[in-house]
PDB file of N, CA, C and O in Angstrom:
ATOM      1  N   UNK A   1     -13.619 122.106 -34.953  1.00  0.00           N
ATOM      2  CA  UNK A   1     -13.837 120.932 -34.135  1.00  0.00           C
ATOM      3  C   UNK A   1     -15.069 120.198 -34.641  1.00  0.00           C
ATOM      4  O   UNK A   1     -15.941 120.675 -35.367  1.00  0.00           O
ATOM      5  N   UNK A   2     -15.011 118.991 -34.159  1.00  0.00           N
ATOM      6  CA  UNK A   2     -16.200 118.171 -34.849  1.00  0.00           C
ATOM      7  C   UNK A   2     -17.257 117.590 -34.049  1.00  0.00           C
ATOM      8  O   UNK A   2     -16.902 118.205 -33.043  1.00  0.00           O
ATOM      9  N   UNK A   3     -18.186 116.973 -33.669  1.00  0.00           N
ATOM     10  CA  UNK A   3     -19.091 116.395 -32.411  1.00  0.00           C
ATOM     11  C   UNK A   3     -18.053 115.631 -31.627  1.00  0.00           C
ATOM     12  O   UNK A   3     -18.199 115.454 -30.418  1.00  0.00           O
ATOM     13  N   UNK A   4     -17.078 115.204 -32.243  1.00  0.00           N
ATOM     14  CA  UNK A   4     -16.711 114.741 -30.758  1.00  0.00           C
ATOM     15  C   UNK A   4     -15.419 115.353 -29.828  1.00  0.00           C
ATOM     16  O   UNK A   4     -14.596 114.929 -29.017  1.00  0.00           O
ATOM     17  N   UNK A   5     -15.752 116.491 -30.414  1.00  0.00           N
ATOM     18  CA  UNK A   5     -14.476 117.988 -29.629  1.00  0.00           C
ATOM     19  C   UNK A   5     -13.245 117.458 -30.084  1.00  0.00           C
ATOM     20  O   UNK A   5     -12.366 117.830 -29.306  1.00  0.00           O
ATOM     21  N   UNK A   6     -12.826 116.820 -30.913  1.00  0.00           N
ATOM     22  CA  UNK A   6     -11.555 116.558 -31.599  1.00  0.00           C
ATOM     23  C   UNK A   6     -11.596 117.643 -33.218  1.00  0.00           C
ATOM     24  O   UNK A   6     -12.513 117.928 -33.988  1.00  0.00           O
ATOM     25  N   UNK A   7      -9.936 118.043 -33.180  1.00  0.00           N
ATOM     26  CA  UNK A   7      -9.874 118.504 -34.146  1.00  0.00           C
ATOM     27  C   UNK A   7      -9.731 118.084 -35.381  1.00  0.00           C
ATOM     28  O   UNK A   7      -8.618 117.573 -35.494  1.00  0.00           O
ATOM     29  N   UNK A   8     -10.382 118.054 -36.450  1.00  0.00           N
ATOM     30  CA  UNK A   8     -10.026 117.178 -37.819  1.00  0.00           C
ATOM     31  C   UNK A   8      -9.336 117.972 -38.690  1.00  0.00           C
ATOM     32  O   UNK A   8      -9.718 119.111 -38.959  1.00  0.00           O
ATOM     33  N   UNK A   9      -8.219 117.408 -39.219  1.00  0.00           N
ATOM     34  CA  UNK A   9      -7.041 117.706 -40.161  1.00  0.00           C
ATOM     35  C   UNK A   9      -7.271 117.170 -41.111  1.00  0.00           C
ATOM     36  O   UNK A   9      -8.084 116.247 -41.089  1.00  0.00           O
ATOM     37  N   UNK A  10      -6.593 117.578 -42.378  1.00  0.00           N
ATOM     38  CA  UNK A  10      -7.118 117.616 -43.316  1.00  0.00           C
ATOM     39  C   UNK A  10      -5.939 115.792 -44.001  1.00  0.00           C
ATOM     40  O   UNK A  10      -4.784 116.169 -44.203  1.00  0.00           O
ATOM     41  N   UNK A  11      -6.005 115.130 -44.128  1.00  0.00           N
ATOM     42  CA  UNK A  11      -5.285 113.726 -44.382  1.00  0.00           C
ATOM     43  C   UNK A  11      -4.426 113.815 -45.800  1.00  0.00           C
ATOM     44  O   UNK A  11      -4.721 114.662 -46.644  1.00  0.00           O
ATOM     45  N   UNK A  12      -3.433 112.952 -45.978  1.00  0.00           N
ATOM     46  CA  UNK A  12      -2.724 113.273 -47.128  1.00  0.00           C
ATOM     47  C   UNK A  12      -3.815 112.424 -47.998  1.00  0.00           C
ATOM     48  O   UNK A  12      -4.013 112.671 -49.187  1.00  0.00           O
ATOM     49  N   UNK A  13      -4.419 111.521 -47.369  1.00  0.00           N
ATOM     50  CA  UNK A  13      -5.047 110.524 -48.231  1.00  0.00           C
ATOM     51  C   UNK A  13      -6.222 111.096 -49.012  1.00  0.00           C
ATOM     52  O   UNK A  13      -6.943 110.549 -49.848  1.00  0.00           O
ATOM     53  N   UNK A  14      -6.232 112.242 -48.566  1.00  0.00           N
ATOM     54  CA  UNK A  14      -7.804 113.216 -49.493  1.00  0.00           C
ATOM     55  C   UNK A  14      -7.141 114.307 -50.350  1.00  0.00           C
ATOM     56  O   UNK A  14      -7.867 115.028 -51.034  1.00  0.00           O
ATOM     57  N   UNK A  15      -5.935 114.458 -50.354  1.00  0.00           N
ATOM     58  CA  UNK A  15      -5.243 115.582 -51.078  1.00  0.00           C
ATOM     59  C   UNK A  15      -5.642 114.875 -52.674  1.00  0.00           C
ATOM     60  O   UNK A  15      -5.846 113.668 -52.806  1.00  0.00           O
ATOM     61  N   UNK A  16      -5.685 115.554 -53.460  1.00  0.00           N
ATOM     62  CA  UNK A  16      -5.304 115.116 -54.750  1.00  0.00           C
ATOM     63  C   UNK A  16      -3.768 114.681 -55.339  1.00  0.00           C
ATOM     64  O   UNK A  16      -2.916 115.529 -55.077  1.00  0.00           O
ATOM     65  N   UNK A  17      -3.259 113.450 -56.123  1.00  0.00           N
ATOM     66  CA  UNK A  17      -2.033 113.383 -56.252  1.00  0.00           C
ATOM     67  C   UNK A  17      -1.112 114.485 -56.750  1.00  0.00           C
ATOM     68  O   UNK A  17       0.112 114.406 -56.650  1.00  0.00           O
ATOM     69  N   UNK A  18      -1.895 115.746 -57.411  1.00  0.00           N
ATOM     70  CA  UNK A  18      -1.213 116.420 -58.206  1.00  0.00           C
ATOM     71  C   UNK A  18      -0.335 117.534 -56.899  1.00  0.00           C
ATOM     72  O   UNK A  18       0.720 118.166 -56.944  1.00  0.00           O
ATOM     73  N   UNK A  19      -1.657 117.305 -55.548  1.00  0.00           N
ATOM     74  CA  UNK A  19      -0.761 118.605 -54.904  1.00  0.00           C
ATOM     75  C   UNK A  19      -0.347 117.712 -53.776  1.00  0.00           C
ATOM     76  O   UNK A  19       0.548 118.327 -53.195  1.00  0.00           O
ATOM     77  N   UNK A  20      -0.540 116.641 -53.216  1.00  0.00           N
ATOM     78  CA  UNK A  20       0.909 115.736 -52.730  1.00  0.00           C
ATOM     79  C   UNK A  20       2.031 115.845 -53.202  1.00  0.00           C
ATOM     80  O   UNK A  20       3.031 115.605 -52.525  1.00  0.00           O
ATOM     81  N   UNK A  21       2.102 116.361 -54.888  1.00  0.00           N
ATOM     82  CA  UNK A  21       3.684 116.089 -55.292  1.00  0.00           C
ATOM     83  C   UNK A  21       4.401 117.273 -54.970  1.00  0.00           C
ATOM     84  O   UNK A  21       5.605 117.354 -54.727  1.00  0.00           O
ATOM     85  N   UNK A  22       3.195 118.575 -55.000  1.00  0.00           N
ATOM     86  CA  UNK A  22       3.776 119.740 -55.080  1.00  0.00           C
ATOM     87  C   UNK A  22       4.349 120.313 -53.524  1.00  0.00           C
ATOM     88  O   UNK A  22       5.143 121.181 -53.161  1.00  0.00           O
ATOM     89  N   UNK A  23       3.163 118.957 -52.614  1.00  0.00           N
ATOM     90  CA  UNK A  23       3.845 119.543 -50.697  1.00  0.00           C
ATOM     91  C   UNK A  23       5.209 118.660 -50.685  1.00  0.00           C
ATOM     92  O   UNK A  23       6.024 119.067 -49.857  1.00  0.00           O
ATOM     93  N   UNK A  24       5.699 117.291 -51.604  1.00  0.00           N
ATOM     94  CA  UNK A  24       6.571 116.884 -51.032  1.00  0.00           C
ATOM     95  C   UNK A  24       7.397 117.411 -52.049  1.00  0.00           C
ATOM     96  O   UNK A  24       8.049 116.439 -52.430  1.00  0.00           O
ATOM     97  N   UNK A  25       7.667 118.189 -52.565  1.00  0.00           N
ATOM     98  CA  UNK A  25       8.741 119.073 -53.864  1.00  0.00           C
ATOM     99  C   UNK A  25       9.288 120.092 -52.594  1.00  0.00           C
ATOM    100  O   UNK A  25      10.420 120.383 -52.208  1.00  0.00           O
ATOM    101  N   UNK A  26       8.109 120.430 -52.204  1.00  0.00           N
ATOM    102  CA  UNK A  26       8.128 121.430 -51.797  1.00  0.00           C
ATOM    103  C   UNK A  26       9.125 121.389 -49.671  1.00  0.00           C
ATOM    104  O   UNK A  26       9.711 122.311 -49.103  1.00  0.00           O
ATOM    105  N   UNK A  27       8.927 120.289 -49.294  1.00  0.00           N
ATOM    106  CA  UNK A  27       9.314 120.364 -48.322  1.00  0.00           C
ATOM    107  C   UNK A  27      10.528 119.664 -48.640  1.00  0.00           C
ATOM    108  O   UNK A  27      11.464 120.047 -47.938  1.00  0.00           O
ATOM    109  N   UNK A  28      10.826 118.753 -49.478  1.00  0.00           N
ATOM    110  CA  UNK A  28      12.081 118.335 -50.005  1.00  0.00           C
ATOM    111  C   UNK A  28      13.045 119.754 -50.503  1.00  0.00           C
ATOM    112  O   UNK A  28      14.158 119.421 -50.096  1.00  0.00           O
ATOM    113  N   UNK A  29      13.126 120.415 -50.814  1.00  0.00           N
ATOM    114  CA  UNK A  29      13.478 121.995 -50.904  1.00  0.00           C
ATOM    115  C   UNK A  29      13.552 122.391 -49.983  1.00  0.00           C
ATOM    116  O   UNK A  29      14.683 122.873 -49.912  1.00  0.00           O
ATOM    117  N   UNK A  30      12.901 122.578 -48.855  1.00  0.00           N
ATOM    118  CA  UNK A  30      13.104 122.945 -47.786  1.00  0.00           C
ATOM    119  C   UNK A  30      14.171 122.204 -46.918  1.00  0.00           C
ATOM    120  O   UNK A  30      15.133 122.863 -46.524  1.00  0.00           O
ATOM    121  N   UNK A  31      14.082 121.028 -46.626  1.00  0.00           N
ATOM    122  CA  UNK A  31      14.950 120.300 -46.071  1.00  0.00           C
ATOM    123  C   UNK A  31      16.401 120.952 -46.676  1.00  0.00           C
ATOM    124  O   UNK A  31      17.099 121.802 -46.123  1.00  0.00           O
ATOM    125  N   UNK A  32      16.607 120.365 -47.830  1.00  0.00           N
ATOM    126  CA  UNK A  32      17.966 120.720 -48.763  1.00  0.00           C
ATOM    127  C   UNK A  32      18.587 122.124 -47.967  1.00  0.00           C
ATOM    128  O   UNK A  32      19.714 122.235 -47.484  1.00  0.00           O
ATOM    129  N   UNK A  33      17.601 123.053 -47.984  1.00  0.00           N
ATOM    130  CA  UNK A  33      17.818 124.496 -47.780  1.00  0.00           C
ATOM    131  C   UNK A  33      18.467 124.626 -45.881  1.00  0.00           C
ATOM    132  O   UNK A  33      19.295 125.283 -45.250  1.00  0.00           O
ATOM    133  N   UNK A  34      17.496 123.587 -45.638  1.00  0.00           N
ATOM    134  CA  UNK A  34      17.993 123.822 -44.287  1.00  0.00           C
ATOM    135  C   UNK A  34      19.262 123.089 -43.924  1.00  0.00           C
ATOM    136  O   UNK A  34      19.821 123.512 -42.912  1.00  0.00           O
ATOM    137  N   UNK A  35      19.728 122.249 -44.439  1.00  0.00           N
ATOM    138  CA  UNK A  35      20.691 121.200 -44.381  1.00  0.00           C
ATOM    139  C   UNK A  35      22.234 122.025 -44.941  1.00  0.00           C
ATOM    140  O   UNK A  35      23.361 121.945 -44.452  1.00  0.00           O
ATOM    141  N   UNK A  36      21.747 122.813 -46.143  1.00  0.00           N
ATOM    142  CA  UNK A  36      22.673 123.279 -46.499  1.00  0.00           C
ATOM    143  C   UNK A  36      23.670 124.737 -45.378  1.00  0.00           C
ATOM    144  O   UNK A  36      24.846 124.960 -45.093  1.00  0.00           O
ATOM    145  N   UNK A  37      22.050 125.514 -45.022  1.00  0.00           N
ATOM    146  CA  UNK A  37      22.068 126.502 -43.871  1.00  0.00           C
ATOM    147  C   UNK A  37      23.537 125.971 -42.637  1.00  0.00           C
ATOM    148  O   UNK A  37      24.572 126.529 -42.271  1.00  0.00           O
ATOM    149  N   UNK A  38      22.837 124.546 -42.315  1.00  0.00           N
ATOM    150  CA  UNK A  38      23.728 124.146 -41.216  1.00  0.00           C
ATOM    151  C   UNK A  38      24.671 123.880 -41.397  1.00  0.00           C
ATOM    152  O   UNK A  38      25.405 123.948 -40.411  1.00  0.00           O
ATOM    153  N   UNK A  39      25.437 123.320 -42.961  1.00  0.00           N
ATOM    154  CA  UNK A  39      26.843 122.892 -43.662  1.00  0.00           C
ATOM    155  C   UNK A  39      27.508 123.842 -43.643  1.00  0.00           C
ATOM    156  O   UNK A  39      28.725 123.706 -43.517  1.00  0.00           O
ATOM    157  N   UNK A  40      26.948 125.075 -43.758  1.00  0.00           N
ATOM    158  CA  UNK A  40      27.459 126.495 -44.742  1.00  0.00           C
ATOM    159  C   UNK A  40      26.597 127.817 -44.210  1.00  0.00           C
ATOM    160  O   UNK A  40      25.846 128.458 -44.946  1.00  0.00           O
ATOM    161  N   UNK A  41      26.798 128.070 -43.012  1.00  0.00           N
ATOM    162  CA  UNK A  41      26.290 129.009 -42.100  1.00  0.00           C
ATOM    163  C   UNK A  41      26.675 130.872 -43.431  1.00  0.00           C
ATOM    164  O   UNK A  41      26.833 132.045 -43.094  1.00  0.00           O
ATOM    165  N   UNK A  42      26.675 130.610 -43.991  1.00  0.00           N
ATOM    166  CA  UNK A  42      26.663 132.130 -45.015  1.00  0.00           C
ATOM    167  C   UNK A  42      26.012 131.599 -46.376  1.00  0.00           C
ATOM    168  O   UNK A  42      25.969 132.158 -47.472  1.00  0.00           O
ATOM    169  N   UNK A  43      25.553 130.440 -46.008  1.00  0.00           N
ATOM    170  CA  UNK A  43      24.067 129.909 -47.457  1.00  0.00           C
ATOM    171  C   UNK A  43      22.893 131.000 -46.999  1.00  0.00           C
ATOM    172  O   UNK A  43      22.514 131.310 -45.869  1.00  0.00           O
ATOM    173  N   UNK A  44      22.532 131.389 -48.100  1.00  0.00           N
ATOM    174  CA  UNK A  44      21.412 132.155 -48.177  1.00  0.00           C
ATOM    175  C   UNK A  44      21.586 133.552 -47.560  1.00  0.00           C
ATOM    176  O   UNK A  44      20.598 134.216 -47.246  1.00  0.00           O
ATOM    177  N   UNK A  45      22.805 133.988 -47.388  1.00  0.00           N
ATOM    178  CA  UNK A  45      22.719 135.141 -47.179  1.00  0.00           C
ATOM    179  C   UNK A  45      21.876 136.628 -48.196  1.00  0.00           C
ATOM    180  O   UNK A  45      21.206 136.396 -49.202  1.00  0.00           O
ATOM    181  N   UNK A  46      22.025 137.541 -47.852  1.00  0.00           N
ATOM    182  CA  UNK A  46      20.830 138.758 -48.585  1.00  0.00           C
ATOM    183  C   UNK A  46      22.049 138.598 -49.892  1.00  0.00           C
ATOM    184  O   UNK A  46      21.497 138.480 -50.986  1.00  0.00           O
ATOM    185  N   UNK A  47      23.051 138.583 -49.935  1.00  0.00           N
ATOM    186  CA  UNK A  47      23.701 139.048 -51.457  1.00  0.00           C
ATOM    187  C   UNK A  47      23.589 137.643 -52.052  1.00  0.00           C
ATOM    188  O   UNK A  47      23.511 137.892 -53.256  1.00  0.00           O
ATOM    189  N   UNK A  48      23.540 136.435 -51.931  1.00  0.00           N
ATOM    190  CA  UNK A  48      22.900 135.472 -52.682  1.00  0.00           C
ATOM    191  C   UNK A  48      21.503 135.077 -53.429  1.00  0.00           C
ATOM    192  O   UNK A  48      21.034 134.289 -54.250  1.00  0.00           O
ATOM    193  N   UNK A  49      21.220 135.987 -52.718  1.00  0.00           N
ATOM    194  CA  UNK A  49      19.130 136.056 -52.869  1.00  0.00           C
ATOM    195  C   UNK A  49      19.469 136.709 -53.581  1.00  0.00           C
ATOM    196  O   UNK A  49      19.039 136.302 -54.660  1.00  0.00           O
ATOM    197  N   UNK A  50      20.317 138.003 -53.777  1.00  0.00           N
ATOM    198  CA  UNK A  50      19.987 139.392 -54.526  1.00  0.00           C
ATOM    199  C   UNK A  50      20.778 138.805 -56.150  1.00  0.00           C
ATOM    200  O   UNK A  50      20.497 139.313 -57.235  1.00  0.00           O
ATOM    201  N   UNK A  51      21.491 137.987 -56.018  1.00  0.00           N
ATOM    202  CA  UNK A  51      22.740 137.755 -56.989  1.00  0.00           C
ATOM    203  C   UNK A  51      21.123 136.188 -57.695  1.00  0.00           C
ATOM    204  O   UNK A  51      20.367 136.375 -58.648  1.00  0.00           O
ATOM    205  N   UNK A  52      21.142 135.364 -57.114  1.00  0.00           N
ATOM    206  CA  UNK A  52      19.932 134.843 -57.633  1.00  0.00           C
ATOM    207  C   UNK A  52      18.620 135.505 -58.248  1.00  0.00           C
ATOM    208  O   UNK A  52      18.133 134.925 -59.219  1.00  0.00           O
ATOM    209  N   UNK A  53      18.084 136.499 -57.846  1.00  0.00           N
ATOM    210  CA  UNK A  53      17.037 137.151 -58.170  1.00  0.00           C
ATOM    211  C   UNK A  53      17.363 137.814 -59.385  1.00  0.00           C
ATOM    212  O   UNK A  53      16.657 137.680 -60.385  1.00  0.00           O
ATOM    213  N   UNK A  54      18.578 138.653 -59.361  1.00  0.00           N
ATOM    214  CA  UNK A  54      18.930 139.279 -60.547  1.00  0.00           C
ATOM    215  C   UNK A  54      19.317 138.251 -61.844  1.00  0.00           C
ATOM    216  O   UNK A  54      19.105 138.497 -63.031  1.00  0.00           O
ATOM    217  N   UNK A  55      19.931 137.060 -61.292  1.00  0.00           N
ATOM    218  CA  UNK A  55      20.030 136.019 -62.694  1.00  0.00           C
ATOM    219  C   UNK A  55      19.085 135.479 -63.233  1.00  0.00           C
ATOM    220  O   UNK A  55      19.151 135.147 -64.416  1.00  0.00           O
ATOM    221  N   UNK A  56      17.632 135.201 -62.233  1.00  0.00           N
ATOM    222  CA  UNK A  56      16.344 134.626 -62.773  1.00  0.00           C
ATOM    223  C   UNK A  56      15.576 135.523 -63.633  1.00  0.00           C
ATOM    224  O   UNK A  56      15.030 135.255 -64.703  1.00  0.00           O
ATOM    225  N   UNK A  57      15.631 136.910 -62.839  1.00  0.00           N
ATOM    226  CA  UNK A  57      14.383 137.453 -63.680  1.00  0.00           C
ATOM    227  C   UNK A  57      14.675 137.528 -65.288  1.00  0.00           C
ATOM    228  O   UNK A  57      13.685 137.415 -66.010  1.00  0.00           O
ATOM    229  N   UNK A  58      16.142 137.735 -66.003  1.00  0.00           N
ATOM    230  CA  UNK A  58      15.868 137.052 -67.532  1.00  0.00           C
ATOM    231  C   UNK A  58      14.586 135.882 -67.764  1.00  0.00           C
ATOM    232  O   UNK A  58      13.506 136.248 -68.226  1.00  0.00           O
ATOM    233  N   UNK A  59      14.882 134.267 -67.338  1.00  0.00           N
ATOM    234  CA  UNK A  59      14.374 133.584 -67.505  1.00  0.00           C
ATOM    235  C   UNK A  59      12.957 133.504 -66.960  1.00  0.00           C
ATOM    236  O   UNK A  59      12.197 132.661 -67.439  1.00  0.00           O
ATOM    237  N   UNK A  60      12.485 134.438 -65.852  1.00  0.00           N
ATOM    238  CA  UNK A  60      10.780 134.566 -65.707  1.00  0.00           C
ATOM    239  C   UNK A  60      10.220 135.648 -66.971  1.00  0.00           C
ATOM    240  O   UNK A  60       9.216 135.431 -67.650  1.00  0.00           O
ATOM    241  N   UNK A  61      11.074 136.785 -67.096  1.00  0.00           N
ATOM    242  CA  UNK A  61      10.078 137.327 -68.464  1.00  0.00           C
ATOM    243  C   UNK A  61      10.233 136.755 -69.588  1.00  0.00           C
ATOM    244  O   UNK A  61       9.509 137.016 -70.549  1.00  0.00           O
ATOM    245  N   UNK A  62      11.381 135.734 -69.633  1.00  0.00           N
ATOM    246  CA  UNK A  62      11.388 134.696 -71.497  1.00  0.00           C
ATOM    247  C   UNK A  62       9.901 133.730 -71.124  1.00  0.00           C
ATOM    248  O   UNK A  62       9.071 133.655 -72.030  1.00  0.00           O
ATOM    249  N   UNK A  63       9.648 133.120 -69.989  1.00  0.00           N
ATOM    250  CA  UNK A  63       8.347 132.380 -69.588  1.00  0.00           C
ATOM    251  C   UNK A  63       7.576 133.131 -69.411  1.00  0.00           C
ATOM    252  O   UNK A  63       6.585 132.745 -70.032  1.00  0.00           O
ATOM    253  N   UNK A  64       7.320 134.249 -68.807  1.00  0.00           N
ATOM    254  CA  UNK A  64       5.920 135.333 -69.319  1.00  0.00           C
ATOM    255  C   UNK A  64       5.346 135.608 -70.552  1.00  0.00           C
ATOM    256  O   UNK A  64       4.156 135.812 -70.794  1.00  0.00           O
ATOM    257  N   UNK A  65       6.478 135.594 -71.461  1.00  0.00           N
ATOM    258  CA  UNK A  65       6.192 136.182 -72.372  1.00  0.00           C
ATOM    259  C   UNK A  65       5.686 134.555 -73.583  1.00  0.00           C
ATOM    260  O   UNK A  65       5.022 134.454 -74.615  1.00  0.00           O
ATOM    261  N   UNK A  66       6.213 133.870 -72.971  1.00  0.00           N
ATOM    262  CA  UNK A  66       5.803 132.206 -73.921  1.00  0.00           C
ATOM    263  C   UNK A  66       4.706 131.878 -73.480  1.00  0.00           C
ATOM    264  O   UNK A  66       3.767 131.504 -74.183  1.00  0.00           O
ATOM    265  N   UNK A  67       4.694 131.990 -72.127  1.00  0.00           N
ATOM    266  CA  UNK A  67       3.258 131.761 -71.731  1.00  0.00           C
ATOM    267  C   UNK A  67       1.942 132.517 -72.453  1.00  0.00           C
ATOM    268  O   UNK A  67       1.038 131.963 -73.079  1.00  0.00           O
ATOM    269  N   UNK A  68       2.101 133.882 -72.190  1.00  0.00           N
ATOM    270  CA  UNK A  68       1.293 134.826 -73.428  1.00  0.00           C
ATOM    271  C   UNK A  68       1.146 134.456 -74.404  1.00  0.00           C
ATOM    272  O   UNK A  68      -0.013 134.135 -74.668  1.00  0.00           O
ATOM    273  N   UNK A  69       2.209 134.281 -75.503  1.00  0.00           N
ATOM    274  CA  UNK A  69       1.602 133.878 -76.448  1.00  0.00           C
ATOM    275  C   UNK A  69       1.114 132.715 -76.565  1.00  0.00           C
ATOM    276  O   UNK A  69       0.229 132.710 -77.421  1.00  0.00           O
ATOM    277  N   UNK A  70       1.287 131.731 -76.097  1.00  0.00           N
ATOM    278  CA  UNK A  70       0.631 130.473 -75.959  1.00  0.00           C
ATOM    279  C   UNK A  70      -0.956 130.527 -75.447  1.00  0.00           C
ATOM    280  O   UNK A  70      -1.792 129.722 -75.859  1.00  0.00           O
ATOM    281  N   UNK A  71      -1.243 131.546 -74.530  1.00  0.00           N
ATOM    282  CA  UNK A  71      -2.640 132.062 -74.492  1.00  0.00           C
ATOM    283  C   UNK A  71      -3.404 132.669 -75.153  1.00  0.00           C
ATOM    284  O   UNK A  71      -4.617 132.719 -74.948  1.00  0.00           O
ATOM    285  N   UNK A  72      -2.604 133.398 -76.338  1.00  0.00           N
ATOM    286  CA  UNK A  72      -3.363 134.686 -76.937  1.00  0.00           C
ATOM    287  C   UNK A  72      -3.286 133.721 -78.027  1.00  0.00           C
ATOM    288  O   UNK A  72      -4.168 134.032 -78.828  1.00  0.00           O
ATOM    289  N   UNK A  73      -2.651 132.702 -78.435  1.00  0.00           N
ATOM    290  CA  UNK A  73      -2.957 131.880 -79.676  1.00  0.00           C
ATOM    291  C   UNK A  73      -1.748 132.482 -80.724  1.00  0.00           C
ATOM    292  O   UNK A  73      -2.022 132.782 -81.886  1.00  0.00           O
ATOM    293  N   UNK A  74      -1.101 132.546 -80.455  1.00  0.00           N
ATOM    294  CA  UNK A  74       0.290 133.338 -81.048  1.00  0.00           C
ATOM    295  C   UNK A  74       0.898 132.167 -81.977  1.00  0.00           C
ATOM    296  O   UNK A  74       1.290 132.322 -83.133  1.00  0.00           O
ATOM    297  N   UNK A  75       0.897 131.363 -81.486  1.00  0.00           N
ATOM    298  CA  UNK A  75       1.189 129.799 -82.233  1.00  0.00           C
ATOM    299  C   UNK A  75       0.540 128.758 -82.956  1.00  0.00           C
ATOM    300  O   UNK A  75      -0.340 128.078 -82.428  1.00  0.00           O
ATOM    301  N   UNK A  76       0.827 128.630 -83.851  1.00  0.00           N
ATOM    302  CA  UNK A  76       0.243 127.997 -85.302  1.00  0.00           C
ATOM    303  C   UNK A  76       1.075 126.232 -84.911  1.00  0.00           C
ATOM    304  O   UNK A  76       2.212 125.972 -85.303  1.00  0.00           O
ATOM    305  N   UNK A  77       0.370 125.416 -84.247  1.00  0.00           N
ATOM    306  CA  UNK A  77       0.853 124.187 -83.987  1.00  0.00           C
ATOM    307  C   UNK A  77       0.083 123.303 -85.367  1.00  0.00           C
ATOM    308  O   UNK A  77       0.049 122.087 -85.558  1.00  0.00           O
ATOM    309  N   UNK A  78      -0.224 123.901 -85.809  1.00  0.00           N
ATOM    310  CA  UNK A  78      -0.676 122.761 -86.872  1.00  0.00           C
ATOM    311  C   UNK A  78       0.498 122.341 -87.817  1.00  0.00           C
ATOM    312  O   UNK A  78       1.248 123.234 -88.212  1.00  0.00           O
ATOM    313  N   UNK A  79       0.773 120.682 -88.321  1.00  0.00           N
ATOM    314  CA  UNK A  79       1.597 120.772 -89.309  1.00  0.00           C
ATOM    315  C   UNK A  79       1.755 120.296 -90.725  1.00  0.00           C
ATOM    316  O   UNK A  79       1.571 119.205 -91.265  1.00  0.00           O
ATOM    317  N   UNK A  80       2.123 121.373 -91.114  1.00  0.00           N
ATOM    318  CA  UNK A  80       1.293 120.787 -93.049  1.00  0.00           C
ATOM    319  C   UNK A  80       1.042 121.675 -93.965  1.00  0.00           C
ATOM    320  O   UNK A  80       0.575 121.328 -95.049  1.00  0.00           O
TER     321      UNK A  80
END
């Protein structure tokens, strides 16, 4: 609370643009998710999560592992 016993929230207008994009990505996803929930009452059930989870994790350790080397300097971007 602030001197004048009102609570102050934090404004979109002080966010930085980079993480405005990432709350409205992010609740835009959400919406979708919920919209779909109500179209299709067996969206998101546990064997869709499980059937999703098992198809991603290929593609998170091919990006773990690019990411690494891209940190450890694994890559010679020079050209010539």
């Amino acid at each position: 609370m602030n001197d004048t016993g009102t609570r102050s929230f934090v404004s979109f207008a002080t966010l930085k643009p980079e993480t405005l994009t990432a709350l409205l990505v992010l609740l835009a996803a959400t919406l979708m998710m919920l919209a779909m929930k109500v179209l299709n009452p067996s969206f998101g059930s546990v064997q869709q999560i499980a059937a999703i989870l098992t198809t991603s994790i290929f593609l998170v350790v091919a990006s773990y592992g690019q990411g690494l080397v891209i940190l450890l300097g694994g890559i010679d971007s020079r050209s010539g």
